[in-house]
C-alpha positions in Angstrom: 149.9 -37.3 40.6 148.8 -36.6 36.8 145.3 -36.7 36.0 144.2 -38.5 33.0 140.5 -38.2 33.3 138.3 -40.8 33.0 136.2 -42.6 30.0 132.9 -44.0 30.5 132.1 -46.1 27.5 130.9 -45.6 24.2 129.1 -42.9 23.4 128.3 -43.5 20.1 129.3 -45.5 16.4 129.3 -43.8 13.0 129.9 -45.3 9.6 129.4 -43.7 6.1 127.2 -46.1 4.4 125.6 -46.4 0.8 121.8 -45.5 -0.3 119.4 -43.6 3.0 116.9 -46.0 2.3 118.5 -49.2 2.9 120.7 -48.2 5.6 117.4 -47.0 7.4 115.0 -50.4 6.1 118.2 -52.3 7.7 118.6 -50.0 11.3 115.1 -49.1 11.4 113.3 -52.7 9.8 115.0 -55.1 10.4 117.3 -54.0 13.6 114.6 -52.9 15.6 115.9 -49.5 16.2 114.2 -46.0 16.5 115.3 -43.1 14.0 116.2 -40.9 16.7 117.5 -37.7 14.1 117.4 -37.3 10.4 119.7 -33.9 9.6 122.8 -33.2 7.5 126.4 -33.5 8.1 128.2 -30.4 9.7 131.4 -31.0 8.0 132.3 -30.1 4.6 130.3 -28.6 1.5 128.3 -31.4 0.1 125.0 -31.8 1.4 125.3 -35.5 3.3 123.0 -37.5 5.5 123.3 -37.9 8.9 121.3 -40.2 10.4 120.7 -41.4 13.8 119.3 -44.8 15.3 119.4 -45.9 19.0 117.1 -45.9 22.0 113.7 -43.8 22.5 116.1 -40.9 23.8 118.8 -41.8 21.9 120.7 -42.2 24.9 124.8 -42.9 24.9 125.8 -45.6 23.6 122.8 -46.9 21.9 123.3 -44.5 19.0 124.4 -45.7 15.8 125.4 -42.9 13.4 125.2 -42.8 9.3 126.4 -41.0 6.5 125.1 -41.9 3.4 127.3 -41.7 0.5 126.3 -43.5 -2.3 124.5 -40.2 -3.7 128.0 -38.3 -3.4 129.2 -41.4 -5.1 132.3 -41.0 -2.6 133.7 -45.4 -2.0 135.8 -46.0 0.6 138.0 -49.3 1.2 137.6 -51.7 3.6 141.4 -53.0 5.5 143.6 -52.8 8.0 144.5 -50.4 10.4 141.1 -49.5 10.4 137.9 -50.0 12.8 136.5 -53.2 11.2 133.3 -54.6 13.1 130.4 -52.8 14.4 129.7 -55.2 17.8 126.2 -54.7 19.1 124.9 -56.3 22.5 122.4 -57.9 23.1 121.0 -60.5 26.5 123.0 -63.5 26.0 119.5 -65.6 25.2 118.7 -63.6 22.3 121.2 -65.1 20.0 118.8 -67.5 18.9 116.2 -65.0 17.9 118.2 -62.6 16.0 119.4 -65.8 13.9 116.0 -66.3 13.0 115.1 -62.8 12.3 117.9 -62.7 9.8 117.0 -65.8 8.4 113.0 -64.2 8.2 115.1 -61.1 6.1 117.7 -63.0 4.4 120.3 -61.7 5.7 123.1 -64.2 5.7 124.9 -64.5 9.2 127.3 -67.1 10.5 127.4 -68.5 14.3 131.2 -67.8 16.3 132.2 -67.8 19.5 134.7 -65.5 20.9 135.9 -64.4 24.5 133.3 -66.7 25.9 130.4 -64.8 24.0 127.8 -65.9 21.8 128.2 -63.8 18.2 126.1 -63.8 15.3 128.6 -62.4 12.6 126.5 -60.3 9.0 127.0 -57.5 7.2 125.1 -53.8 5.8 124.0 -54.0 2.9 126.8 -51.5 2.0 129.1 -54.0 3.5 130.3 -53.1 6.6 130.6 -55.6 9.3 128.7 -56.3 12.3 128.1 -58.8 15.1 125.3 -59.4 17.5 127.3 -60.5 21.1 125.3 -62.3 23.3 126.4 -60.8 26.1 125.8 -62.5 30.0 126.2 -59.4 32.2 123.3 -57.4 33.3 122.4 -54.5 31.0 120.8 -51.8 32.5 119.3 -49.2 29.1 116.6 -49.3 28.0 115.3 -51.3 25.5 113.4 -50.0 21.9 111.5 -53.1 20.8 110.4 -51.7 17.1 109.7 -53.3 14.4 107.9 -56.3 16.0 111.3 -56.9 18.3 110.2 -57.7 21.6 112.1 -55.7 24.2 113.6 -58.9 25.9 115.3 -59.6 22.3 115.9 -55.9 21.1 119.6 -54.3 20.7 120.5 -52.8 24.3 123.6 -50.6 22.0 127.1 -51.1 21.5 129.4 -53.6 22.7 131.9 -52.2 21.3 134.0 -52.1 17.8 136.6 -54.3 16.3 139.3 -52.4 14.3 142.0 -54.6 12.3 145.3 -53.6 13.3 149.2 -54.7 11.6 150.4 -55.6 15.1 148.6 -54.8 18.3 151.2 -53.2 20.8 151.2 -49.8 19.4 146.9 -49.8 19.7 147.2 -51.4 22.9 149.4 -48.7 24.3 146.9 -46.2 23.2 143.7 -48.0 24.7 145.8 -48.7 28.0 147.6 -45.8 29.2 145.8 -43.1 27.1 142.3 -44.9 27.5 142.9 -46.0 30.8 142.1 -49.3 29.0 142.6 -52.6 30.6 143.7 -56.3 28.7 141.4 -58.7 29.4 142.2 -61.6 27.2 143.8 -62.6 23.9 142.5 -65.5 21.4 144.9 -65.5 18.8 145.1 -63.0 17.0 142.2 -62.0 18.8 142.6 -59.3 21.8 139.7 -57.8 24.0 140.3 -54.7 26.1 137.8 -52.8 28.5 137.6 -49.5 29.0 135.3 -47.0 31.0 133.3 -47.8 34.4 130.3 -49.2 35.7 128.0 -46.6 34.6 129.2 -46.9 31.2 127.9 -49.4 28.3 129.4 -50.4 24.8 133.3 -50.9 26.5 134.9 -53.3 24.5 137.3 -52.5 22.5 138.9 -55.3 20.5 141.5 -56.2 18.0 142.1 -58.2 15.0 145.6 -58.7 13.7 145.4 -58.7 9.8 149.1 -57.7 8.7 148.4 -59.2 5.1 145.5 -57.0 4.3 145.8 -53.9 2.5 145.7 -49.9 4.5 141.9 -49.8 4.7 140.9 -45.2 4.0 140.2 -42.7 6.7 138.5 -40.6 4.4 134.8 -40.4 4.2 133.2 -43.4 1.7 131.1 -45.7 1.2 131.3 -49.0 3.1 133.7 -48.2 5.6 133.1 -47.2 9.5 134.1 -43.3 10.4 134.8 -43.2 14.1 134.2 -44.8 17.3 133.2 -41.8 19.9 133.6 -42.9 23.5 131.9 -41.0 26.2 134.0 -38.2 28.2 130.9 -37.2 30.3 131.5 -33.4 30.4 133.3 -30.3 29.4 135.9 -30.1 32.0 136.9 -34.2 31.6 136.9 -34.4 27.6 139.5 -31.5 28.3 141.7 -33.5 30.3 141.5 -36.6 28.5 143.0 -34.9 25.7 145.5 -32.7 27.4 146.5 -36.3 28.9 146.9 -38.8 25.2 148.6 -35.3 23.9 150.7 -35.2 26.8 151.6 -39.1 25.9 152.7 -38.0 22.2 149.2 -38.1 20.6 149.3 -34.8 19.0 147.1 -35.4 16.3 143.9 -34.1 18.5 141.3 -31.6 16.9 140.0 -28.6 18.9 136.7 -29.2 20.1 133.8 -29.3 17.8 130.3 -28.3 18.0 128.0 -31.2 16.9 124.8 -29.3 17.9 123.9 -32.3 20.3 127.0 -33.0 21.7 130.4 -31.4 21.4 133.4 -33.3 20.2 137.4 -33.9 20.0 138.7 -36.2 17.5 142.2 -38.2 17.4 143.9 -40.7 14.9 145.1 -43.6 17.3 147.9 -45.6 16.1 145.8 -48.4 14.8 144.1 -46.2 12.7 141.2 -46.2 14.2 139.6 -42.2 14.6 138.7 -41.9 18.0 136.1 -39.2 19.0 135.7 -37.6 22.8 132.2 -36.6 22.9 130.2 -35.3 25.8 126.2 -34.2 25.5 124.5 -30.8 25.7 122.3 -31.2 28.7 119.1 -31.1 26.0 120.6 -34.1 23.9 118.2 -34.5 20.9 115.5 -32.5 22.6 116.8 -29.7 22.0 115.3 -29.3 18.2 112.0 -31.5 18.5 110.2 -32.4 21.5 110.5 -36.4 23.0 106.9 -37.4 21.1 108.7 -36.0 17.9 112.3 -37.3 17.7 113.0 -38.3 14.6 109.9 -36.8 12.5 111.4 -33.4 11.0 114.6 -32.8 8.9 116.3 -30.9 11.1 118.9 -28.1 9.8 121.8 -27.3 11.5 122.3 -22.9 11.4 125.2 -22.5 9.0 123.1 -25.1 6.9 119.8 -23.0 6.7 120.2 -20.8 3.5 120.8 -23.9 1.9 117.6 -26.1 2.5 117.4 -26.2 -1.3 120.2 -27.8 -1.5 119.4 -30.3 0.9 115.7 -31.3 -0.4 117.3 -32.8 -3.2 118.5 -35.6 -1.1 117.2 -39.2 -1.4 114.1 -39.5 -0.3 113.5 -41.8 2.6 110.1 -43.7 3.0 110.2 -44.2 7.1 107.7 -46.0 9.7 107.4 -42.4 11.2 105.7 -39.5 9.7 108.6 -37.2 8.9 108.0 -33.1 8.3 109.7 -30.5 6.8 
């Protein structure tokens, strides 16, 4: 019988977003989350941002990604075939206090309900979308209660992404058989799908049918989110979940990257979503600062280090955390 490997769940959520500051007042402020990494963006010549948010560890799926563009002055545009929403869990009694931590900020929010979830609907302040899902099963990571978030309340990590699709079969094909995906309800033009297995988080992937709206870019820009990287565990398995969606006729599949924390494949899916296989180096984020010091240096990939210059000029970002170097 074919192999076709196995998915977890999410690994982790990047987005290109505008200013540093803001996108860390709203991840680190106002979300409750810890600033796991600050260090630059592998790909590419210009010296770009990338910031990580998430758990203490930054564990899988709890990491939320950013590239700040707005000092490249680089816009991208927001549409269809595309991944639209940012979906974060969190328990399903929180609800109410995340709607009255965004009314405490401002931050205007509206109330839905969708595939039996609770959802509290905003957006970045660069404009990208994102919903707080109440979400009734047991959650097992760890919560980060900063900012004055109690842990009961805080952000577990992803529940997955939204991406806007012209019509859903060619997606769902791609989630189901190359994703070992399953369908596990439609609401109009509404459809949820679950990937992964039980020792995975973040593994909903749903879709919004939007045929009127304009192509939304795959480029890097402001406003718009990059990839959604799903968890492949290990060396040996992210290699045979790509052999297997190339086998299918995916053949749009990079070679495998080294992210310095993790290594990664990426792929254009047929709903234009980028999809990333990413599996960790056994040090994770330890492996430039020590756990009492994640997130406190600016930490320079190798081919970057002749040009620290270069990257000093960046934005400076006033943090909660003493940050060195």
């Amino acid at each position: 019988m074919p192999n076709p490997g196995f998915i977890r769940g999410t690994h982790h959520l990047t987005f290109c977003v505008g200013g540093a500051q803001e996108d860390y007042d709203f991840h680190v402020r106002l979300l409750g989350l810890k600033s796991v990494k600050k260090t630059v963006l592998f790909d590419g010549e210009i010296p770009i941002y990338h910031l990580y948010y998430g758990s203490r560890l930054g564990d899988a799926s709890t990491l939320l990604t950013a590239f700040p563009y707005r000092q490249a002055g680089w816009m991208g545009k927001r549409g269809t075939n595309q991944l639209k929403i940012l979906n974060l869990s969190v328990p399903a009694g929180s609800v109410g206090f995340w709607s009255d931590r965004l009314d405490e900020f401002d931050v205007e929010h509206e109330h839905t309900e969708l595939f039996g979830t609770e959802r509290l609907s905003f957006a970045h302040p660069c404009g990208i979308h994102y919903t707080i899902v109440g979400d009734p099963e047991p959650d097992s990571r760890e919560p980060y209660g900063g900012a004055g978030v109690p842990a009961e309340h805080a952000i577990r990590g992803s529940y997955g992404t939204t991406t806007s699709v012209r019509e859903p079969e060619p997606q769902s094909f791609f989630i189901t058989e190359g994703l070992g995906g399953t369908l596990i309800g439609s609401e109009g033009a509404h459809h949820q799908f679950q990937i992964g297995d039980e020792h995975g988080h973040g593994r909903m992937l749903e879709l919004v049918e939007e045929p009127s709206l304009p192509q939304g870019t795959w480029q890097f820009g402001e406003g718009t989110i990059h990839h959604h990287a799903l968890d492949a565990v290990t060396a040996e398995n992210q290699g045979v979940v790509k052999d297997w969606i190339v086998g299918l006729g995916f053949t749009d599949v990079s070679d495998v990257k080294d992210r310095g924390y993790f290594f990664s494949v990426y792929m254009r899916s047929p709903g234009g979503a980028l999809i990333e296989l990413a599996y960790s180096t056994p040090e994770g984020f330890l492996i430039d600062e020590s756990e009492d010091e994640l997130g406190t240096h600016m930490c320079i990939p190798p081919h970057w280090e002749d040009r620290r210059s270069e990257i000093s000029q960046l934005e400076p970002i006033e943090t909660v955390e003493t940050v060195v170097g």
